[in-house]
C-alpha positions as CSV (number, residue, x, y, z in Angstrom):
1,X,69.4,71.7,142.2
2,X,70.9,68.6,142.6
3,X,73.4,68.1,139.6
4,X,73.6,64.6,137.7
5,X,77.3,62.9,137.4
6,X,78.0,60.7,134.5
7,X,80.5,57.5,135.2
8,X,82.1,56.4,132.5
9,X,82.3,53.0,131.6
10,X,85.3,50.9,131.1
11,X,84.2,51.0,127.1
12,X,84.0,55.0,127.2
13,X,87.7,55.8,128.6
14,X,88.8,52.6,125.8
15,X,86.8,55.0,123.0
16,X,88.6,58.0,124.5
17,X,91.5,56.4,124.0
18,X,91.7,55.7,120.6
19,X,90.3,59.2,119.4
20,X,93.2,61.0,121.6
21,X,95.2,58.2,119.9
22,X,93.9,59.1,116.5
23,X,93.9,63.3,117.2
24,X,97.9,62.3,118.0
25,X,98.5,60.5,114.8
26,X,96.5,63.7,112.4
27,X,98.4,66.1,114.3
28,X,101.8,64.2,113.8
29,X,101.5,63.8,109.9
30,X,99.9,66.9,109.4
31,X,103.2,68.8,111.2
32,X,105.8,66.8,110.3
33,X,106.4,68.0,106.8
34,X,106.1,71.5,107.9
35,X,108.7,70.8,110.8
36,X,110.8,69.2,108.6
37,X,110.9,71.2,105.3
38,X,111.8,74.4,107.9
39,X,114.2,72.2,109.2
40,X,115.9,71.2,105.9
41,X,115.7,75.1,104.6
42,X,117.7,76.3,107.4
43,X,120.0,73.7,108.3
44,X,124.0,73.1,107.9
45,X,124.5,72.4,103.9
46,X,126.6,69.7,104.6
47,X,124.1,67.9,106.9
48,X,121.6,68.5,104.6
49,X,123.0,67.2,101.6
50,X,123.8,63.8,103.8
51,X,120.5,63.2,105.2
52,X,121.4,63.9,108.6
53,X,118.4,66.0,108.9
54,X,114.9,63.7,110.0
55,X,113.3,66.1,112.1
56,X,114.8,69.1,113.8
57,X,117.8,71.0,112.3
58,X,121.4,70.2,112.2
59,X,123.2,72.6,112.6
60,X,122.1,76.1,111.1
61,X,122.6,78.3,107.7
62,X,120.2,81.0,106.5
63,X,122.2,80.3,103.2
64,X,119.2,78.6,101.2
65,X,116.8,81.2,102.5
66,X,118.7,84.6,101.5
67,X,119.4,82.9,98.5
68,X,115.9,82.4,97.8
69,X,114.7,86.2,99.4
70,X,117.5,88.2,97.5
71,X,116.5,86.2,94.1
72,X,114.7,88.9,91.6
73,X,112.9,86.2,89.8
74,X,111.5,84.7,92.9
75,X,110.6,88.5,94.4
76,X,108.8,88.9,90.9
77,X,106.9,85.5,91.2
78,X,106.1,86.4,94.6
79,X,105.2,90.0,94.0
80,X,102.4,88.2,91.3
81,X,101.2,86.0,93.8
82,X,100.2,88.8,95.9
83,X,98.4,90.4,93.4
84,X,96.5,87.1,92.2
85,X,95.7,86.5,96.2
86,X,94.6,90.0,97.1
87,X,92.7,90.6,93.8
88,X,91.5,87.6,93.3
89,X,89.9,87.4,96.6
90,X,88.2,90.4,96.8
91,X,86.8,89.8,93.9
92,X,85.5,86.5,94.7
93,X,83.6,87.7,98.0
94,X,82.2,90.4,96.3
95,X,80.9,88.3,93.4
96,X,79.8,85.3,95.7
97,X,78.1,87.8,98.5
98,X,76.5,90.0,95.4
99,X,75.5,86.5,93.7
100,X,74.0,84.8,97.3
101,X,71.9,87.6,98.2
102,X,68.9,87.8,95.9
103,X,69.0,83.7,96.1
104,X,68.6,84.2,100.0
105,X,65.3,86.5,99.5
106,X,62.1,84.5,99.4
107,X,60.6,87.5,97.6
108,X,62.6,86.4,94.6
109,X,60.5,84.4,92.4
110,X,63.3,83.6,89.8
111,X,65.5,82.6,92.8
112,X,64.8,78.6,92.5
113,X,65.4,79.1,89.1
114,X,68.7,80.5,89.5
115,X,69.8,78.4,91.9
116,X,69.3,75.2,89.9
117,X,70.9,76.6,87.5
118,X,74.0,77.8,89.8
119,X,74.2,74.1,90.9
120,X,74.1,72.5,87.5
121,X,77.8,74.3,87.3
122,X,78.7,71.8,90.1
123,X,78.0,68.3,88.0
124,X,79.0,70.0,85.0
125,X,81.3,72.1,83.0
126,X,81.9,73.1,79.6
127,X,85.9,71.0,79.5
128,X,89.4,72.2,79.2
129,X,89.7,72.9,75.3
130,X,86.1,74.8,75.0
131,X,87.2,77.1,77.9
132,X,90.8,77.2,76.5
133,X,89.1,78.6,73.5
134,X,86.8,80.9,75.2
135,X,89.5,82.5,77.3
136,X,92.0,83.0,74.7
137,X,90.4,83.8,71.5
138,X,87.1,85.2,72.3
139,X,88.2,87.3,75.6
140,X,91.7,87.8,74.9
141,X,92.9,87.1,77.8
142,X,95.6,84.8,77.7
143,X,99.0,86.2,78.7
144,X,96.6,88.8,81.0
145,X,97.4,88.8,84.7
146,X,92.9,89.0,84.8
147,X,92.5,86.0,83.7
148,X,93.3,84.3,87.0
149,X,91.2,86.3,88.6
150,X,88.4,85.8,86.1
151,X,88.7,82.4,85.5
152,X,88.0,81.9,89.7
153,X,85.8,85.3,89.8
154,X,83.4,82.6,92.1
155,X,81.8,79.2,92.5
156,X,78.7,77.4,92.9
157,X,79.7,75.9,96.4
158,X,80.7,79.3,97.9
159,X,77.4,81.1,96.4
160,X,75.2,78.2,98.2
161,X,76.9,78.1,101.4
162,X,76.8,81.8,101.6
163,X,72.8,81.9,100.4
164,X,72.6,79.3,103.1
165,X,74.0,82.1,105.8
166,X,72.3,85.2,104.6
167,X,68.7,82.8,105.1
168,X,70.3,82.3,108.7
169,X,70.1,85.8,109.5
170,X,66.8,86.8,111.0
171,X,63.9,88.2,109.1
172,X,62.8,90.7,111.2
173,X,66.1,93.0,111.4
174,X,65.7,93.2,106.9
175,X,61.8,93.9,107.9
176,X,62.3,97.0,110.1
177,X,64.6,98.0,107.9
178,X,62.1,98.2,104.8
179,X,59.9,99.5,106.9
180,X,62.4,102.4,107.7
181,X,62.5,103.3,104.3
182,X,65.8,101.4,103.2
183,X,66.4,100.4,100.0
184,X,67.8,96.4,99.1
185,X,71.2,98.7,98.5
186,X,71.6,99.8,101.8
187,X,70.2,96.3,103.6
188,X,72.6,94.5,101.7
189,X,75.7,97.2,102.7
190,X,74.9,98.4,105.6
191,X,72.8,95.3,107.7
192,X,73.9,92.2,106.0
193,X,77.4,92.4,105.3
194,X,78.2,93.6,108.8
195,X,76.4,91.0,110.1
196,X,78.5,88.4,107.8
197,X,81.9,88.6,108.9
198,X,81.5,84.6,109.8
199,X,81.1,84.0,106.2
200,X,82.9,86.7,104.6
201,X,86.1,85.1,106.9
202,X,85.3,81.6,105.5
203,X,85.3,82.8,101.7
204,X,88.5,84.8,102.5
205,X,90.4,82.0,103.5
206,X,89.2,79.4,101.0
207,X,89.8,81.8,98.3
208,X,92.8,83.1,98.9
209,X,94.3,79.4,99.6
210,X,93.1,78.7,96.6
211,X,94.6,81.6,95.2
212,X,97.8,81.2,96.7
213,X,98.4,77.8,95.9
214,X,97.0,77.7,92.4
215,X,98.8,76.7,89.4
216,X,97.0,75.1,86.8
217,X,95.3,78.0,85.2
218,X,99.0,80.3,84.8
219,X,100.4,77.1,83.6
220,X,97.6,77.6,80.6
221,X,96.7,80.9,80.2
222,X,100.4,82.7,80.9
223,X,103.5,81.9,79.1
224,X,104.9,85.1,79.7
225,X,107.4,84.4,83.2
226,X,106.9,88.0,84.4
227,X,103.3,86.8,85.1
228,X,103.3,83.5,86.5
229,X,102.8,82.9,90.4
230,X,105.2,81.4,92.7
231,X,102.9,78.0,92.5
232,X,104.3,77.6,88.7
233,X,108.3,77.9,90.1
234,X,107.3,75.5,92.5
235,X,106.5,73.3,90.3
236,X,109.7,73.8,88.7
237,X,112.3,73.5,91.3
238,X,110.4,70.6,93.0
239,X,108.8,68.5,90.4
240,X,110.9,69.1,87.7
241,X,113.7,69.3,90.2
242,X,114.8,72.4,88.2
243,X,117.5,75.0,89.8
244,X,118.2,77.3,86.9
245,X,117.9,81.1,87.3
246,X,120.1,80.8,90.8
247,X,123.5,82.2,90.4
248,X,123.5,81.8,87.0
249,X,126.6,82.1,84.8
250,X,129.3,82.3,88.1
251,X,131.4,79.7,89.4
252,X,130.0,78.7,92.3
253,X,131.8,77.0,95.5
254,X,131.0,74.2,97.0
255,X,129.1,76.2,99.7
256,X,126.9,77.6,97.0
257,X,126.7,73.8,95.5
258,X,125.6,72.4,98.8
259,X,123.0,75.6,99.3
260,X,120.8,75.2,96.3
261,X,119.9,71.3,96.8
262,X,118.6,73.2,100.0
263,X,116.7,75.7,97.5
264,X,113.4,73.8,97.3
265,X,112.7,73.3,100.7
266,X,113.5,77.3,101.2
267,X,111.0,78.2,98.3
268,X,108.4,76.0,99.9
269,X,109.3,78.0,103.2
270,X,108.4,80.9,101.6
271,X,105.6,80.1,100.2
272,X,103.9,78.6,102.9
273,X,104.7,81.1,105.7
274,X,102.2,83.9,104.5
275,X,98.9,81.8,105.0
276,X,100.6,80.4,108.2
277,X,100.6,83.9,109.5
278,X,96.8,85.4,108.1
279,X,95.0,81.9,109.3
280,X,95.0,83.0,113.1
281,X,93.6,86.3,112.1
282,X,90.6,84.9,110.5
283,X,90.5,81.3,112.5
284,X,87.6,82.8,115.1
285,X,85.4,83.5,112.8
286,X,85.8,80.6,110.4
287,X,83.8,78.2,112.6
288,X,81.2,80.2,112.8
289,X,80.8,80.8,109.6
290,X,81.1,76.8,108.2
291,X,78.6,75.6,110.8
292,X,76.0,77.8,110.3
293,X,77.1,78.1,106.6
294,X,76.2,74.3,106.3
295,X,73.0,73.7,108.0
296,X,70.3,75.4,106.0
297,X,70.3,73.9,102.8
């Protein structure tokens, strides 16, 4: 079989061009800040504090970063993040699996229903100060580690985007298995979720991202500092430029002086590192799971 050989034009290696140009540029500014927040975290203290440090590091001092690591406040915040992340993301892929399944099932009738009425939570919402009030007075939640986990129990995007996948699936695998004798318990445990790990990988990452980097919620619903996640000391040392808690009540040298303006870029370090490390884990499913998660609609 003779195979065909495509020339390309003077105008195709020009387009070329310009995407390799523009892949270059995204990958640049999307690495840049990582490269150099790592860079300022473990850096001399001196060069740091100069602005000697643009890209790569000057020098080197793991100073900022034990500082950060042997802190008991951070360890606490961190701890809390963990518990939000794990928690919370179960829970969400349960609750967004269990919620997309019967949607998926043309046997349904109610299932139109239900899923106008799971998008209407897209366009609107019920505000701030009615939820506020909800939460706190008629769940007494506030100050409760659950209410982060409650208040992002699922959403209306993930429930579609996973009904869209389950109605991917072929028919005739859930048919033999009725006709086996299986009940919609055992499909759903034992067929479909096996089959999901595309989807189940998406909703993993998105929530615990989500999770991990959230802040607004805690900043509402938990005054108590025990029970706030790293996000909200974040917020603190970087916006509000805030460095108490960190050798607190000693006289510190000028080493130690130099070492905390280094503190921010350590906690963000710290912070980040963790999702750095799951993505790759989960990365060959996710594909997968968006494209075929966002062509049935």
């Amino acid at each position: 079989m003779e195979h065909i050989v495509y020339k390309k034009s003077f105008g195709d290696h020009i387009f070329d061009f310009f995407i390799a140009l523009f892949a270059v540029f995204v990958i640049v500014t999307t690495l840049y800040p990582l490269i150099y927040v790592f860079s300022m975290s473990i850096s001399d203290p001196i060069a740091a504090a100069r602005g000697q440090v643009w890209f790569l590091p000057v020098g080197f001092s793991l100073k900022a970063l034990t500082t950060v690591l042997s802190d008991q406040k951070v360890l606490q915040y961190y701890g809390n993040t963990i518990w939000y992340t794990v928690v919370g993301t179960l829970c969400a892929v349960i609750t967004s699996c269990l919620a997309a399944y019967p949607l998926s099932r043309h046997e349904f009738r109610a299932r139109k229903f239900f899923t106008k009425f799971i998008m209407l939570t897209m366009f609107f919402n019920g505000g701030i100060i009615p939820t506020y009030l909800v939460v706190s007075r008629f769940l007494n939640l506030y100050d409760n580690r659950w209410v982060i986990v409650v208040m992002s129990l699922t959403s209306a995007w993930y429930v579609m985007i996973t009904r869209s996948f389950f109605e991917s699936l072929p028919e005739t695998i859930i048919e033999s298995a009725r006709l086996d004798g299986a009940s919609e318990y055992r499909i759903f445990l034992q067929l479909i979720m096996p089959l999901s790990k595309p989807i189940i990988a998406v909703l993993t990452l998105y929530n615990a991202v989500g999770h991990w980097n959230a802040y607004f919620n805690a900043m509402l619903y938990l005054s108590k500092k025990e029970l706030q996640p790293i996000a909200l000391y974040i917020r603190e040392v970087v916006i509000q430029n805030s460095l108490s808690g960190f050798n607190e009540g000693e006289l510190m040298k000028a080493e130690d002086i130099l070492s905390l303006l280094q503190i921010k870029y350590a906690v963000i370090v710290v912070s980040v590192l963790p999702m750095l490390i799951i993505y790759p884990f989960i990365s060959r499913n996710l594909e997968k799971g968006l494209m075929i998660g966002a062509v049935k609609g």
